[in-house]
C-alpha positions in Angstrom: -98.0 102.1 82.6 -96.8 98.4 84.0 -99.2 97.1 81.5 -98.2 98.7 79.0 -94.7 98.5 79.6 -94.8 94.9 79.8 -96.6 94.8 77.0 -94.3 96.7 74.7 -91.7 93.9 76.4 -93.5 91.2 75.3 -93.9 92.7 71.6 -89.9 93.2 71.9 -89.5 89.8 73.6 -92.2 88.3 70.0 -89.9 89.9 67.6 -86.7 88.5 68.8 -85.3 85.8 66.6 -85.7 82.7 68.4 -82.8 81.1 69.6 -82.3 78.0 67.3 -83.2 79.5 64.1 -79.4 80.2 63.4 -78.3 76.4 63.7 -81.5 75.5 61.5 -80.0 77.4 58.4 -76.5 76.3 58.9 -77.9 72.3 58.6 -79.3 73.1 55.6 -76.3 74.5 53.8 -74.6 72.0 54.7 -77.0 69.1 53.7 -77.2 70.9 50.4 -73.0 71.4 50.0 -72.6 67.3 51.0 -75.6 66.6 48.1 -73.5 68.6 45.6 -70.5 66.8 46.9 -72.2 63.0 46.3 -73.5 64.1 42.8 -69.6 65.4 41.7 -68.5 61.9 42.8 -71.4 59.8 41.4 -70.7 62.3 38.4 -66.8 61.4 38.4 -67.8 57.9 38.9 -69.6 57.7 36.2 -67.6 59.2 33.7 -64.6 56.9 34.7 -66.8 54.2 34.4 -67.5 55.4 30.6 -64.4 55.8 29.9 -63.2 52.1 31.1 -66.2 50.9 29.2 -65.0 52.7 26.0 -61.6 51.4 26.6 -63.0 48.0 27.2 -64.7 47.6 24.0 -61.9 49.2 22.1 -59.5 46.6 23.6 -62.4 43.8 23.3 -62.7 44.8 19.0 -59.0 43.6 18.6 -58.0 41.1 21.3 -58.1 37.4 20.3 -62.2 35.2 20.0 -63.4 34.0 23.0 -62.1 30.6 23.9 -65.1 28.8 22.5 -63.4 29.7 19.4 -59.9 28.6 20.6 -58.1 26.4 18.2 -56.5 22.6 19.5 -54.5 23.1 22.6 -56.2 26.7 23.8 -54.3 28.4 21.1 -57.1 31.3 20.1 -57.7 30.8 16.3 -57.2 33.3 13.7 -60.5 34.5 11.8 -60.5 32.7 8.2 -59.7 34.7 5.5 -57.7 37.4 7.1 -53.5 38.0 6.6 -51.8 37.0 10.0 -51.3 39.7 12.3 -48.4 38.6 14.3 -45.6 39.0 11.7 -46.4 34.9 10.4 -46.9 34.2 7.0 -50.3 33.2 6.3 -52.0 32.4 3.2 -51.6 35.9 1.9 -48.0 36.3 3.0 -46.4 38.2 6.0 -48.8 40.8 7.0 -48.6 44.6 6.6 -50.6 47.7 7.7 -53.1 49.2 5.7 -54.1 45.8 3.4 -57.1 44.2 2.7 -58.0 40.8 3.6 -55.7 38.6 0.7 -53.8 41.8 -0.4 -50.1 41.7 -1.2 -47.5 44.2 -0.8 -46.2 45.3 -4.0 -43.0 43.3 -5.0 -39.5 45.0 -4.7 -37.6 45.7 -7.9 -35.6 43.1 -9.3 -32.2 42.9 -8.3 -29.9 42.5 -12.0 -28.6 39.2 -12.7 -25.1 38.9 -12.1 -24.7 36.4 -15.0 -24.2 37.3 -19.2 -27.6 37.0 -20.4 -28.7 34.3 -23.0 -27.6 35.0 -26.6 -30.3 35.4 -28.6 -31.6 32.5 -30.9 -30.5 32.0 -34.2 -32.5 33.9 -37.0 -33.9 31.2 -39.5 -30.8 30.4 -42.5 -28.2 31.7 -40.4 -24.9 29.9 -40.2 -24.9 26.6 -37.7 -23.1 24.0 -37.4 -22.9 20.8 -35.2 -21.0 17.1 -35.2 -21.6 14.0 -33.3 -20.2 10.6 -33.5 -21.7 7.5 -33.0 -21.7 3.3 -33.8 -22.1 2.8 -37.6 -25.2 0.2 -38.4 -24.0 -3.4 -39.9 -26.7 -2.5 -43.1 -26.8 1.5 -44.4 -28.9 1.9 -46.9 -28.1 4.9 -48.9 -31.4 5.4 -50.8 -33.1 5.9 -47.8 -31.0 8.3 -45.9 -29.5 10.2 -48.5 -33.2 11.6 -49.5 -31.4 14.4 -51.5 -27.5 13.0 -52.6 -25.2 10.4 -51.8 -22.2 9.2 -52.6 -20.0 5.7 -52.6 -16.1 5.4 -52.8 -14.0 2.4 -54.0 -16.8 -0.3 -55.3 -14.6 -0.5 -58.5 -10.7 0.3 -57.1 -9.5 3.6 -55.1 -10.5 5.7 -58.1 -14.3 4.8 -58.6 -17.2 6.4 -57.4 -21.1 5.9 -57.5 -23.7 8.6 -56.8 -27.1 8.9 -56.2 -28.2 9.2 -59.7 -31.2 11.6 -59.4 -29.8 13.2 -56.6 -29.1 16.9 -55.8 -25.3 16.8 -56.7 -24.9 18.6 -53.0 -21.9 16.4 -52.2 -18.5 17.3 -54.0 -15.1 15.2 -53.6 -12.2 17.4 -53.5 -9.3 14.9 -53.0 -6.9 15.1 -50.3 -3.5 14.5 -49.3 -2.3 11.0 -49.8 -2.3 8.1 -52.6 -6.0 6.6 -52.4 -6.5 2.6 -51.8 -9.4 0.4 -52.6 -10.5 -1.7 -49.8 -13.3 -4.5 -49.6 -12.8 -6.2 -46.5 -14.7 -3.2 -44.2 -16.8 -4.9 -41.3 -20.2 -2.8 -42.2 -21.9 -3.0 -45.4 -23.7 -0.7 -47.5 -26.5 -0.6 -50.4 -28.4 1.4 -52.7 -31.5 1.2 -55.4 -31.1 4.5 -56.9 -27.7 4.9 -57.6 -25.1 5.4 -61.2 -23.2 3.9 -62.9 -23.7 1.2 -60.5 -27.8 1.0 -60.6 -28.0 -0.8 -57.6 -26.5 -3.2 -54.8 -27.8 -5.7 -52.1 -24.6 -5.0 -49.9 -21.1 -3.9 -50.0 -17.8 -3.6 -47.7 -15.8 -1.4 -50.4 -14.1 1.8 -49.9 -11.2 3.7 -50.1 -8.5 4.6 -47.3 -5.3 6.6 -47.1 -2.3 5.6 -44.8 0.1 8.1 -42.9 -0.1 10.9 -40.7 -1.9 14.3 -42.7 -3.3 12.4 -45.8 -7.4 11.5 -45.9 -10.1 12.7 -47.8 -11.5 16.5 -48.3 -14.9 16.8 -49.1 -17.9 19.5 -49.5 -21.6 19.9 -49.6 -23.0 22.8 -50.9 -25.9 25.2 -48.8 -28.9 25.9 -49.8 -30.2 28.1 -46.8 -31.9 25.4 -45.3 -31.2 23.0 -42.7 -29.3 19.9 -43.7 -28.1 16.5 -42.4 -25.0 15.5 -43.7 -24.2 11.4 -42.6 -20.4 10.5 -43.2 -19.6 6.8 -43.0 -15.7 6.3 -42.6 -13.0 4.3 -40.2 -9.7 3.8 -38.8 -7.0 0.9 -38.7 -4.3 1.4 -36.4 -4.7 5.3 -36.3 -6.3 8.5 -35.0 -8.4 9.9 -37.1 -9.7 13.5 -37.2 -13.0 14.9 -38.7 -12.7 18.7 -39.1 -16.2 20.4 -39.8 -16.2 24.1 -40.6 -18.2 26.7 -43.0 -17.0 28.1 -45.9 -18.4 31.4 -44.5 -16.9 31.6 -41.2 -18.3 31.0 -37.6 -18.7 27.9 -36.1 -16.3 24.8 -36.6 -15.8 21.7 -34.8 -13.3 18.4 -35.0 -14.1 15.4 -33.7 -11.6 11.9 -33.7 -11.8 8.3 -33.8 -8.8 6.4 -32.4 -8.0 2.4 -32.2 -4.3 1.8 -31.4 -4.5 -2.2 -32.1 -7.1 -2.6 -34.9 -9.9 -1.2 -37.2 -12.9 0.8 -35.6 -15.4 2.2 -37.9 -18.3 5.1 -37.2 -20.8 7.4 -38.5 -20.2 10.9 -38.3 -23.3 13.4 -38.0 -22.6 16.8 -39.2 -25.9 19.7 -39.3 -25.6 22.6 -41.0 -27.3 25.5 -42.2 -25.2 28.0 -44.4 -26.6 30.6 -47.0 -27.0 29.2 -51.0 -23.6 29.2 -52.7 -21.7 28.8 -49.2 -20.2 24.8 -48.6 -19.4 23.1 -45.6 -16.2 21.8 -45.8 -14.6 18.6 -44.7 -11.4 16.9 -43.6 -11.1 13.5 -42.9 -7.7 12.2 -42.0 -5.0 11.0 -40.4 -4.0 12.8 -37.2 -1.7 10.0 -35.8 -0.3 6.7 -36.9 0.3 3.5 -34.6 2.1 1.0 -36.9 4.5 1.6 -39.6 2.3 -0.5 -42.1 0.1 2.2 -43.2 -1.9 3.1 -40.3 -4.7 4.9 -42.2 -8.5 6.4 -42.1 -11.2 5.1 -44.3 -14.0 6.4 -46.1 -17.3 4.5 -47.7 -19.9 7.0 -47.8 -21.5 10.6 -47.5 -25.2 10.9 -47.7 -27.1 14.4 -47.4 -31.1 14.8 -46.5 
């Protein structure tokens, strides 16, 4: 019985859990908790170390070219080609999103012109009309620059007249206020190849002239549609004179005045005209004011037409 006994002890005392075996499984959870623990941090670790990378080359794409790229001074250069991206103008202008390299925005609408816009030019044979003055040559010859008609006053007296003599007949006297004077003693001369009843002439300082204030000389030259040049040769002594230019048709007209208080001035007048066939431009020659009470007058010597 003792043996037995002690040996049903001993079988009690061989099954009974040894003492340490409880601290042996309580290590091991916890070596395995602080492994989970490391690889939730290396995990974390890594994915903020993505993410700065990702952030890093994102920033890297845009920022400015290493400085081995650096313009003068350290001053990072801009890639050629590209719009500036800093508000600047560059070569393509001031930059805006969403445009391609060398792409412009699209231009704003016009703003409206405060100003009356230009008149439209003149339709070919409508009515024009301008007038000029300037110094009259010491030598006109009439056969050249009357290419079409011209006309001489006053080589025979204050009633004579010469014309081109196959000329167009363009130029037409129509009188005038005032007694008309012959006059030979004019400081320019004049001549002519072509011309009747006087065939020709090498040079001559007649004409005609009218003294005191409103009388002169009204004259005419007939359209044709086309442009013309009309030259009028004429003076003053002691005077004012006035050259009134207008259309028989209406429109445009135009004066223009020659004036010598103390003695004789002479001048060629330049009148161009266009007016439709049967139409005249019409003009007045004379005496707007009077310096002397001995017959301060305006003069005429010739018209020519081309």
């Amino acid at each position: 019985m003792a043996d037995e006994d002690r040996t049903r002890a001993g079988s009690r005392a061989g099954d009974a859990p040894p003492k340490h075996r409880p601290r042996a499984i309580t290590a091991g959870v916890l070596r395995r908790a602080r492994q989970r623990r490391r690889w939730a941090v290396e995990g974390a670790a890594v994915l903020v170390c993505l993410v700065m990378l990702i952030s890093y080359l994102a920033t890297r794409s845009g920022s400015a070219p290493d400085d081995d790229q650096a313009g003068p001074g350290g001053v990072p250069a801009r890639p050629p080609g590209l719009p500036a991206a800093d508000g600047r103008t560059g070569e393509a202008g001031p930059a805006t999103p969403g445009l391609r390299p060398r792409q412009r925005p699209p231009s704003p609408d016009p703003t409206p012109s405060a100003s009356a816009p230009a008149p439209p030019p003149a339709k070919p044979g409508a009515p024009a009309l301008t007038v000029s003055r300037g110094e009259m040559p010491a030598i006109v010859d009439l056969t050249a620059v009357g290419a079409r008609d011209w006309v001489h006053w006053g080589e025979r007296g204050g009633r004579s007249m010469n014309r081109k003599r196959s000329g167009s007949g363009e130029i037409i006297d129509g009188g005038g206020p005032g007694r008309r004077v012959g006059w030979d003693g004019n400081q320019e001369y004049v001549r002519w190849t072509d011309g009747t009843p006087e065939r020709s002439t090498n040079g001559s300082s007649n004409g005609v002239y009218a003294c005191g204030t409103g009388n002169g000389f009204s004259l005419a030259v007939a359209g044709s549609g086309e442009p013309r040049t009309v030259q009028l040769y004429g003076g003053i002594w002691m005077a004012r004179g006035r050259l009134e230019a207008r259309l028989s048709t209406g429109g445009p007209a135009s004066t223009v005045r020659l004036e010598d208080p103390y003695t004789s001035q002479s001048a060629q007048f330049t009148i161009r005209f266009t007016v439709p066939k049967g139409a005249r431009l019409l003009l007045n020659w004379t005496v707007e004011k009077v310096f002397t009470s001995h017959c301060g007058n305006v003069g005429l010597q010739a018209v020519t037409v081309r």
